[in-house]
C-alpha positions in Angstrom: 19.5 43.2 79.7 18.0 45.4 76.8 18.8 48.7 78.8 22.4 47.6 79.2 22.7 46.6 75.3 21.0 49.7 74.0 23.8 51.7 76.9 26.1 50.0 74.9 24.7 50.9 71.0 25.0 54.5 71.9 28.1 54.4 73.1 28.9 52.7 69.8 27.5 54.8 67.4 28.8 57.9 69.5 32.3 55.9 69.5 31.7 55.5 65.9 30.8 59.4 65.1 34.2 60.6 67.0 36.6 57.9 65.7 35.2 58.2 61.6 35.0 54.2 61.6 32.1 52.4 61.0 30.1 50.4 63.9 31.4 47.0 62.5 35.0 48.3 62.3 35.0 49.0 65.7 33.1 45.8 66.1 36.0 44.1 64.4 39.2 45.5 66.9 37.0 44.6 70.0 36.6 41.0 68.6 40.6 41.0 67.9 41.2 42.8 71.2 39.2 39.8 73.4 40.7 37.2 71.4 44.3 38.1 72.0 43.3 38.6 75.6 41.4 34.9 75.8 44.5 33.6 73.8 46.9 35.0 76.3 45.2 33.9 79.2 45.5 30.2 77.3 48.7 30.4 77.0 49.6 31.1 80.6 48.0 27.8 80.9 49.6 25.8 78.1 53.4 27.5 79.4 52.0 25.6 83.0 50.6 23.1 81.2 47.6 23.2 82.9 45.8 23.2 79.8 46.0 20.6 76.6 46.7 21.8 72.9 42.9 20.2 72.3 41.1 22.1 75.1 42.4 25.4 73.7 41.1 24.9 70.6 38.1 24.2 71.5 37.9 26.7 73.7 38.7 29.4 71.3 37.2 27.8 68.0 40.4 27.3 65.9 42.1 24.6 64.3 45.5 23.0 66.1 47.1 24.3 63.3 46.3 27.8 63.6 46.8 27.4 67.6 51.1 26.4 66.6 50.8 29.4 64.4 50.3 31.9 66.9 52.7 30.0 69.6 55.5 30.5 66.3 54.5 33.9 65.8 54.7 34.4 69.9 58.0 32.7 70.4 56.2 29.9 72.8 58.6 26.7 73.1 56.4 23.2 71.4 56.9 20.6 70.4 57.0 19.6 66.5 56.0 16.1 65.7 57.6 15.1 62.2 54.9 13.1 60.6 57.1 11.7 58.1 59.5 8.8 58.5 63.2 8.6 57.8 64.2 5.9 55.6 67.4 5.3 58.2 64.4 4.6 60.8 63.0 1.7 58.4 66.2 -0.3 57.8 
């Protein structure tokens, strides 16, 4: 396990010499990169709906708010629940 993590420091650092980032900036796009990939593999699911708006956020360690962000900013039909009640639905 060590040998495989220090393969993967150099390759960092030598990543890191080529590109003129630093190691945590190229730290930072992977992390972005694999979350748009796990995100994308749970929406396949929710479009199925093999998988609940609950389960995916806990999967993926965001709030159910943030989760209907990015299926707004993907174009991903939801629905909206209107928390507030019309005052022709009370009389």
């Amino acid at each position: 396990m060590e040998n495989n993590l220090a393969k993967i420091k150099s390759e960092l650092e030598t990543y890191a010499v080529e590109s003129n980032l630093t190691e945590l900036q190229i730290i930072d796009k992977l992390k972005a990169y694999y979350f748009n990939k796990e995100v994308t593999k749970n929406l396949k699911l929710y479009k199925k709906r093999k998988k609940k708006v609950s389960e995916i956020t806990k999967d993926l360690r965001i709030s159910p708010r943030k989760f209907y962000a990015i299926l707004e900013q993907k174009n991903v039909a939801h629905t909206k629940y209107n928390k507030t009640k019309n005052e022709s639905e009370n009389e």
